[in-house]
KEDREN-960002 format. One record per residue: residue in three letters; x, y negated, z of N, C-alpha, C, CB in turn. Coordinates in pm, whole numbers, plus 32768, in hexadecimal, padded with zeros to 4 digits. Glycine has a CB too. Example, Ala and Ser with C-alpha at 12.3 -4.5 7.8 and 13.67 -1.06 7.14 Angstrom:
<nodes>
Ala85278239830C84CE81C2830C8528814A830C846B81BF8389/Ser850580E182C48557806A82CA850A7FFD83138580803C823C/
</nodes>
This chain:
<nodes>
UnkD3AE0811A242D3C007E8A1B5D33807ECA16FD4270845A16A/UnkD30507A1A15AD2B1077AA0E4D28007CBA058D2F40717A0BA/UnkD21C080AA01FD23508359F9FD26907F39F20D1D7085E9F84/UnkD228078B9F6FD26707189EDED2FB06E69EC5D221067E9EEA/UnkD34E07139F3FD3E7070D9F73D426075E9F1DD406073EA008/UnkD3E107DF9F2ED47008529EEFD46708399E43D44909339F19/UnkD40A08079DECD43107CD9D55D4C207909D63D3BD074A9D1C/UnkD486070B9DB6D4C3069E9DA8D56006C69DBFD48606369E05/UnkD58407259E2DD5FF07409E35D63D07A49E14D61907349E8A/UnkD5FE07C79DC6D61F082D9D66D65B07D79CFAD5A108889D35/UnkD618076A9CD8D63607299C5FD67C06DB9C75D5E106F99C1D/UnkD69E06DD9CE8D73F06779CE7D7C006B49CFFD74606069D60/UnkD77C07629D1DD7C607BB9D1DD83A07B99C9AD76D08289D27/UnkD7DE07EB9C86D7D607F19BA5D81E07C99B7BD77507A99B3C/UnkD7F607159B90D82E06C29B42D8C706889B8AD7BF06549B26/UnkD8EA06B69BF5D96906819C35D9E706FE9BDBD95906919D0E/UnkD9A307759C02D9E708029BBFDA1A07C29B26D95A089E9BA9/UnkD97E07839AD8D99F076A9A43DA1106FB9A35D916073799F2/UnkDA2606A89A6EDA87064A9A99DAFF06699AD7DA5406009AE2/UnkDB1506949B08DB81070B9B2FDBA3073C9ABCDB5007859B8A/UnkDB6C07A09A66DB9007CF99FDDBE407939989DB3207ED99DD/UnkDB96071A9954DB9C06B3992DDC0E06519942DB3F0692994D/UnkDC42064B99AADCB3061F99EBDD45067599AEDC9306379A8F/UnkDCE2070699FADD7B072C9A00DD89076D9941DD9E07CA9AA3/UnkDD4707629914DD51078B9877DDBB0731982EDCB907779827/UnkDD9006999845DDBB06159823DE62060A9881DD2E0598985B/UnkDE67062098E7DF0B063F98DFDF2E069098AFDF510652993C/UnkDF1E07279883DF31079A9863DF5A075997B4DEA4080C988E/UnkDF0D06FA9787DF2606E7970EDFAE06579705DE8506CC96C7/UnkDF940631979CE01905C09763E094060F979BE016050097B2/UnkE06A067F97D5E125069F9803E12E06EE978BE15F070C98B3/UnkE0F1074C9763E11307A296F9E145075B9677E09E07F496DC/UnkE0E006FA964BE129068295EAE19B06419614E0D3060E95D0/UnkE1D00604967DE22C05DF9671E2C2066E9677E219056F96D4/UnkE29806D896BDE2E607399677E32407409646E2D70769964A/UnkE29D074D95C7E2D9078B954BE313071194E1E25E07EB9500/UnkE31406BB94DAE32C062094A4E39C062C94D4E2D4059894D2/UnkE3CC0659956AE47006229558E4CC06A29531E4B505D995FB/UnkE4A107459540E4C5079494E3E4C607A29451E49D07D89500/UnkE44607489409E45C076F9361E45A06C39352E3BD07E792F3/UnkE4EB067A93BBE4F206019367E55A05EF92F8E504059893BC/UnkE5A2064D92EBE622065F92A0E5DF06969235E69B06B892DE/UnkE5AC06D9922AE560076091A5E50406EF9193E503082991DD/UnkE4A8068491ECE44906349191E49505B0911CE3DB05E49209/UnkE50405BD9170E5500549910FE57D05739098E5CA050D9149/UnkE5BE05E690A3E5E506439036E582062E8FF2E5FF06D2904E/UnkE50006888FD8E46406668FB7E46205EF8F6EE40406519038/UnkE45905748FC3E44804E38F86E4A804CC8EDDE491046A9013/UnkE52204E98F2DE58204988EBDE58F05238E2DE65104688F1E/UnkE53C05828E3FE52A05B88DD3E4C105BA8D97E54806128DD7/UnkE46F05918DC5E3F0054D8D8CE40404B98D50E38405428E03/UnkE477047C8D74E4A703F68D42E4ED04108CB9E50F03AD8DAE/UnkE51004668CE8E581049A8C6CE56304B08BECE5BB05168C82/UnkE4DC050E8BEDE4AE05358B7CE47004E18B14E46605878B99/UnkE452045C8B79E3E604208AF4E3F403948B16E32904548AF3/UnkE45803778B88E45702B18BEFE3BD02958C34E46A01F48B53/UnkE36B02ED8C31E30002868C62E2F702B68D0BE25502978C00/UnkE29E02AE8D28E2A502C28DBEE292033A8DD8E24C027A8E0D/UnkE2DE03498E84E30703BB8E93E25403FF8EF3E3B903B08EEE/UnkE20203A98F11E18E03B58F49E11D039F8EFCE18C036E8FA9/UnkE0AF04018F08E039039E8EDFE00703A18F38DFDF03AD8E78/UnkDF9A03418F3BDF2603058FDEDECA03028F8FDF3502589048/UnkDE3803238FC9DDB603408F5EDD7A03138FD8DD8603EB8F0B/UnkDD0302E38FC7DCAF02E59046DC66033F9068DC64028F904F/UnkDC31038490E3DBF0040590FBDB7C03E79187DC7804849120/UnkDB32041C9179DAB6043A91F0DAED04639246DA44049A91DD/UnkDAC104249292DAE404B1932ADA8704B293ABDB9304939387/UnkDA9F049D9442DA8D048D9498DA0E044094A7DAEC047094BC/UnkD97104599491D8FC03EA94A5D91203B69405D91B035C9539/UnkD92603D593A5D90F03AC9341D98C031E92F8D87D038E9361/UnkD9F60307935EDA5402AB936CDA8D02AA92EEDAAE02C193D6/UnkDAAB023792A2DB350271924CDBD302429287DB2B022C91A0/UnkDC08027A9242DC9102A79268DD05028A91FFDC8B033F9280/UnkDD7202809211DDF2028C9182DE38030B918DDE7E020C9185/UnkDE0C03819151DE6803D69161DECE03D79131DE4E04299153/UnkDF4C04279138DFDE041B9101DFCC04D990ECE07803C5918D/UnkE04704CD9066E0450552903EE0CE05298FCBDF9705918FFC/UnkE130056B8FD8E17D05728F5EE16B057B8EC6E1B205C18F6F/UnkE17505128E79E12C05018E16E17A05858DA7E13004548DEA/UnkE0FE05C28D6DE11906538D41E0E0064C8C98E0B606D38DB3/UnkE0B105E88C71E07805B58BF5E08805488BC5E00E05B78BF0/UnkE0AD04E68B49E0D304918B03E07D042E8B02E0EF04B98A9C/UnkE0B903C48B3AE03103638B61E019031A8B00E03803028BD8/UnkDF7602E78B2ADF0802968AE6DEA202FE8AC8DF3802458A5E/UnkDEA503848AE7DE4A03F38AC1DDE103D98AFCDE6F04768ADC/UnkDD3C03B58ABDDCA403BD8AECDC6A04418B34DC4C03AB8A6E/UnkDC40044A8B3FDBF104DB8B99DB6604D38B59DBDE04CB8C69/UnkDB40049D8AC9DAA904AF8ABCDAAF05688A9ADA5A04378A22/UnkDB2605A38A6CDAE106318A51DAED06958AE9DB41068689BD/UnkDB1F065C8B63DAF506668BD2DA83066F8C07DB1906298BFA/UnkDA2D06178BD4D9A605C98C16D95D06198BDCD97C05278BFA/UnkD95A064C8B60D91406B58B07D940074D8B1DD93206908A70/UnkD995075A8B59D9B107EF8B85D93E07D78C12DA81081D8BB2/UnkD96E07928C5DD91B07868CCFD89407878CE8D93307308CF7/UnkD875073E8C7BD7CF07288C52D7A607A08C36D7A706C88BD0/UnkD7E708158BE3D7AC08768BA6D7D209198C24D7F808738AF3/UnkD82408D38C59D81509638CF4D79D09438D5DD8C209618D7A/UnkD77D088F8D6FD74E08B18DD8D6BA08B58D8BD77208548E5A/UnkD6BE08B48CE6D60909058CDED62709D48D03D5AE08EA8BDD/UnkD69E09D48CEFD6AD0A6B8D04D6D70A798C81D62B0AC98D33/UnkD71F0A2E8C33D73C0A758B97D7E80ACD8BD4D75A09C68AE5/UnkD7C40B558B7FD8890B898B94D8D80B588B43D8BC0C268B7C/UnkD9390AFC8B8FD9B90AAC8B35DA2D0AF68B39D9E90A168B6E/UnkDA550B718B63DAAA0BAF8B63DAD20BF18AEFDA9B0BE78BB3/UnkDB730BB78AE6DBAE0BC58A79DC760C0F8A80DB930B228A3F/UnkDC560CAF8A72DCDD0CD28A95DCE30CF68B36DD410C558A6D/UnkDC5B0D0A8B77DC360D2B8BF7DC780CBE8C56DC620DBE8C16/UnkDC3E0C3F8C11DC8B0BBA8C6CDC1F0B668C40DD3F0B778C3D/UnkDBC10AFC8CB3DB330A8A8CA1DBA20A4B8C8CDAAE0A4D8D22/UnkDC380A278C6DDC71099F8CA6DC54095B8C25DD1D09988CDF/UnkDC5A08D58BD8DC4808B78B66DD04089E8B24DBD4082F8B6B/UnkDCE908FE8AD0DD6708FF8A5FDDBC08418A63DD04092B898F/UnkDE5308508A69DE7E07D38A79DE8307A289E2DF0707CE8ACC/UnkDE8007FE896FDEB107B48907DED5075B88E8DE9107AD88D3/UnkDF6E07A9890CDFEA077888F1E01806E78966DFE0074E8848/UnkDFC206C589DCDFF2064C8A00E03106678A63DFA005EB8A13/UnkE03F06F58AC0E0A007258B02E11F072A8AF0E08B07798B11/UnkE15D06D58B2EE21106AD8B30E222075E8B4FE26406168BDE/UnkE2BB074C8B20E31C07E88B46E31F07F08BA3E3A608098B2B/UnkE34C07A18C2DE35507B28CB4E2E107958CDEE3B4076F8CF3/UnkE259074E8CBCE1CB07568CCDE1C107E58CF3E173072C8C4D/UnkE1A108208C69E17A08BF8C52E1CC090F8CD9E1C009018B9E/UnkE244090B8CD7E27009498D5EE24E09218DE5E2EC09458D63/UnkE23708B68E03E1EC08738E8CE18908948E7FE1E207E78EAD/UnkE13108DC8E4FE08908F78E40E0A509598E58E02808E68DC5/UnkE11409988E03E0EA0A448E68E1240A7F8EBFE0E80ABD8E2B/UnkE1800A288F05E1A90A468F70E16E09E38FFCE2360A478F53/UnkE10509848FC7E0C10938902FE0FD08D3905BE0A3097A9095/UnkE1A408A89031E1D8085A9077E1C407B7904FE256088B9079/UnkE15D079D8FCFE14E07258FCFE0DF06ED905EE11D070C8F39/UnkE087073C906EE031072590F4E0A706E59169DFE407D29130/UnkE11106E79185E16006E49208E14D066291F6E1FB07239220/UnkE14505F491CBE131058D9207E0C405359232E165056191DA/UnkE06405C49238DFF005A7929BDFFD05A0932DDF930604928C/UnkE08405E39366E0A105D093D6E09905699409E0F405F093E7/UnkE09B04EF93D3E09C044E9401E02B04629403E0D303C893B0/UnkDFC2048293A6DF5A046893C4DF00049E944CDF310480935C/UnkDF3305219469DF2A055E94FCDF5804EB9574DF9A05EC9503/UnkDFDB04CF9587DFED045995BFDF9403E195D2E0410437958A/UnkDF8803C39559DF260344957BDEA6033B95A1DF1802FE9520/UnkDE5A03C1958DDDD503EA95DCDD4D03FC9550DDAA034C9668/UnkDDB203DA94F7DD3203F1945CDD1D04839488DD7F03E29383/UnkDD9604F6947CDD68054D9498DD9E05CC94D5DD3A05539449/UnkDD53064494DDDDB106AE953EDDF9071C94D8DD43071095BD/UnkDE30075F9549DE7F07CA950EDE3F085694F8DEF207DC9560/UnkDDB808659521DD5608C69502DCCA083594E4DD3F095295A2/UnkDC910873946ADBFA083D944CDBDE083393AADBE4079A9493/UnkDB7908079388DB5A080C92D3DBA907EC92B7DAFC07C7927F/UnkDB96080C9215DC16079991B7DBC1071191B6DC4207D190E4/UnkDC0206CD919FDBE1064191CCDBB805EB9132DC7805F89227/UnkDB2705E09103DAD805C290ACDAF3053C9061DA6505CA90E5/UnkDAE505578FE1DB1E049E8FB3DA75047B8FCADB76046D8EC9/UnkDA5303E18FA4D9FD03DE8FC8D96503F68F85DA1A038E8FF2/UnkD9C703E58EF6D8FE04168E9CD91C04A18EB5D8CA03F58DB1/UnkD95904E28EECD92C05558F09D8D4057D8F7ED98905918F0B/UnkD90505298FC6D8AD0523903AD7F104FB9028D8FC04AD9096/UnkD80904878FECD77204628F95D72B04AA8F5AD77504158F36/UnkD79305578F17D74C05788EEAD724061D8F40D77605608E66/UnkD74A062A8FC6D729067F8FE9D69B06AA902CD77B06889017/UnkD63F0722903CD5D6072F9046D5D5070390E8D5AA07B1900F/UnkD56206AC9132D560067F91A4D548072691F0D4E905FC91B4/UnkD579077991E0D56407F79225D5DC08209246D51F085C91DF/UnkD64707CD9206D6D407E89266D70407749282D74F08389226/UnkD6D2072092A7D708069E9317D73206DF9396D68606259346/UnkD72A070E93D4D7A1072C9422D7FA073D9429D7AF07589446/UnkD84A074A9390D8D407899377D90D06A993BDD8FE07E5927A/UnkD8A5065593A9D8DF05D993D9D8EC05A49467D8A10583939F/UnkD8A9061594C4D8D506059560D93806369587D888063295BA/UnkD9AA064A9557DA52067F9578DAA40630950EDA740740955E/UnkDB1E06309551DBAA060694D7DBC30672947BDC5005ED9522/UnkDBAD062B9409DBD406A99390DC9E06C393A6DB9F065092B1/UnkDCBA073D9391DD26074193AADDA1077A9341DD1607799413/UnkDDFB077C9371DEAA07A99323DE55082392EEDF6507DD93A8/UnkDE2C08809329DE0509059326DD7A09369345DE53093F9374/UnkDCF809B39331DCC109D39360DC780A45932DDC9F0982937E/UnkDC2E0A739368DBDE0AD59318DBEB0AFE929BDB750AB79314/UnkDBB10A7C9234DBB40AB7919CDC580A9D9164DB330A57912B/UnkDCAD0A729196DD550A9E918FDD6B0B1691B1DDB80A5391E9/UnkDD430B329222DD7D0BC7922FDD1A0C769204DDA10BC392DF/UnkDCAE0C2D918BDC4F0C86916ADC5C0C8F90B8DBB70C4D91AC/UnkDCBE0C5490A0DCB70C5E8FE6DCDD0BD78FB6DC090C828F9A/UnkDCC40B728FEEDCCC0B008FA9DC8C0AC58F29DD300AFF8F99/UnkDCCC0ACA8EA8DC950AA18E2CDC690B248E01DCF60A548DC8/UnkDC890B9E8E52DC180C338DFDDB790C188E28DC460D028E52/UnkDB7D0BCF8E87DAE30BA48EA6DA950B108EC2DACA0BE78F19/UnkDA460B258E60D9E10A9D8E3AD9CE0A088EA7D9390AE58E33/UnkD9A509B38E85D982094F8EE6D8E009608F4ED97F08C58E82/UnkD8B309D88F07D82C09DF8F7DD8600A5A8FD0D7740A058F30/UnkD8C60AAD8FB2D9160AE8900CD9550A8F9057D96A0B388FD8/UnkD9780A329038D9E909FF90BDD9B309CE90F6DA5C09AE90BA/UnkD90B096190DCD8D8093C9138D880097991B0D8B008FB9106/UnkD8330A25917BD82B0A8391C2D8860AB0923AD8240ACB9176/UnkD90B0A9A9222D96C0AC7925AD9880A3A92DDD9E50AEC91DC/UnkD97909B7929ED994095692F4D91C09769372D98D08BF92A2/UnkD8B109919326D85009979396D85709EE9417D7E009B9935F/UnkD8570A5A93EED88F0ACE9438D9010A919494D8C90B4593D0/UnkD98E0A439484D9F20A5394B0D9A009DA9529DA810A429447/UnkD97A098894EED90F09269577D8C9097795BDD88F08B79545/UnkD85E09C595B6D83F0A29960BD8760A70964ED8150A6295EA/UnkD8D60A84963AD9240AFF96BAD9AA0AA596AFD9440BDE9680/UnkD9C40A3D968CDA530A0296DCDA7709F4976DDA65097F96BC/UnkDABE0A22978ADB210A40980FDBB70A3097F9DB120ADA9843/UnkDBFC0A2F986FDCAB0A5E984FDCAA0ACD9848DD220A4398B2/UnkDC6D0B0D9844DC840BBA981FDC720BA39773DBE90C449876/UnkDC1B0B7D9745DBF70B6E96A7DC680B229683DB620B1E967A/UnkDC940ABC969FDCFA0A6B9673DD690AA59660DD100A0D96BB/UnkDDAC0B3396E3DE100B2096DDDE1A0BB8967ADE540AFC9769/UnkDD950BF7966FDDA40C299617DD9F0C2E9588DD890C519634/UnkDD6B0BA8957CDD950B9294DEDE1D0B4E94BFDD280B349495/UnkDE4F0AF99535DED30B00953CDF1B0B5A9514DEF20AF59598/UnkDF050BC39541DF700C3D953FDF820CA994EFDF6B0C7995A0/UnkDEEF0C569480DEEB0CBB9409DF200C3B93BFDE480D1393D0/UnkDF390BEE93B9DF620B8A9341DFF50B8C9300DF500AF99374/UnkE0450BBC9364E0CA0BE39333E0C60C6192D5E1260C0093AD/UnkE0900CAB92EFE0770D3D92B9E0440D039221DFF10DA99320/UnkDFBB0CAF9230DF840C899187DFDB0C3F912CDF020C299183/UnkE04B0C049189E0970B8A9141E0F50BDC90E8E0F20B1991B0/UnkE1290C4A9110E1B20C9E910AE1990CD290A3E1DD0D069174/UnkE0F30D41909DE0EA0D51905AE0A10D2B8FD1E0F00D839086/UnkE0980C938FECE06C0C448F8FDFBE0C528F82E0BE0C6A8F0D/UnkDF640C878FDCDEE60CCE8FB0DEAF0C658F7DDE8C0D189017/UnkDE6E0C398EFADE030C0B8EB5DE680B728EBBDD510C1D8F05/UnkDEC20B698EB0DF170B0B8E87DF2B0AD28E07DF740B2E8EA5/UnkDF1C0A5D8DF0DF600A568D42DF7609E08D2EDF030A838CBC/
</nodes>
């Protein structure tokens, strides 16, 4: 063998293992999605037609979101707020964490709904269950069931090029900054946190933030 041999097959070592991984993550996320989709299809309908109920408009909203290489995407999420609502005081909460200003208000960064949170909104936020119809989105390959939250896109524009990596994985249902506080901690916390979860991602990391996510949901941690 060659010196110049053992790199080379090392690195195809590597990269067959990373592919492997990769593989088996990506079924891991379509069997688990389809799962749970045909267990909470009765409770998601329920869900729907009371979100219809309250106000006639739709029982979904779809926003577009970053993900995977910078891709956009249509996410789905049970619509939990009264539509036609702008996000410019979004863009200005955002603007003012990632200079490092503290927006925390009531020991929560999330920005106050005033007043545009529906009744059954407000309860799907803190029990997480408007997120469940991201499961399609798991399905269809936008994204996984462990990884970031998944970025609209001037947010993405406006993040510091020192956490682009949080854009080499599928942002997911769940991850790190879900199962670490949620809206009790800032947007340069969560992107700290995305980074980190790229650095040491494995199925061991996955399935342990898996397995803390039921625990944060229950007890609602940094929910609102």
């Amino acid at each position: 063998m060659t010196p110049t041999g053992c790199p080379l097959t090392w690195g195809r070592a590597s990269f067959s293992t990373s592919v492997a991984a990769d593989v088996g993550r990506r079924l891991a996320d379509l069997v688990g999605a389809a799962i749970l989709l045909a267990l909470l299809s009765v409770p998601m309908l329920l869900i729907a037609l009371a979100v219809r109920a309250e106000d006639r408009g739709s029982a979904l909203f779809r926003q577009e979101r970053v993900g995977l290489g910078r891709r956009r995407f249509t996410l789905l999420k049970f619509r939990s707020m009264t539509e036609g609502v702008g996000d410019a005081g979004l863009r200005d909460l955002i603007a003012r964490e990632l200079r490092g200003e503290d927006t925390t208000t009531n020991g929560s960064s999330k920005l106050s709904d005033d007043g545009h949170v529906t009744r059954i909104g407000a309860f799907l936020r803190r029990t997480s269950l408007d997120e469940l119809p991201q499961l399609i989105n798991v399905l269809r390959g936008d994204m996984a069931l462990i990884g970031p939250r998944p970025c609209l896109e001037w947010e993405a524009e406006m993040f510091p090029a020192e956490y682009a990596s949080r854009f080499t994985v599928r942002p997911g249902l769940t991850g790190l900054w879900q199962v670490s506080g949620r809206s009790t901690l800032g947007t340069l916390d969560m992107l700290r946190m995305d980074v980190e979860y790229v650095r040491l991602r494995s199925l061991r990391v996955d399935l342990g933030i898996l397995l803390r996510t039921v625990p944060a949901v229950l007890r609602r941690d940094g929910a609102r």
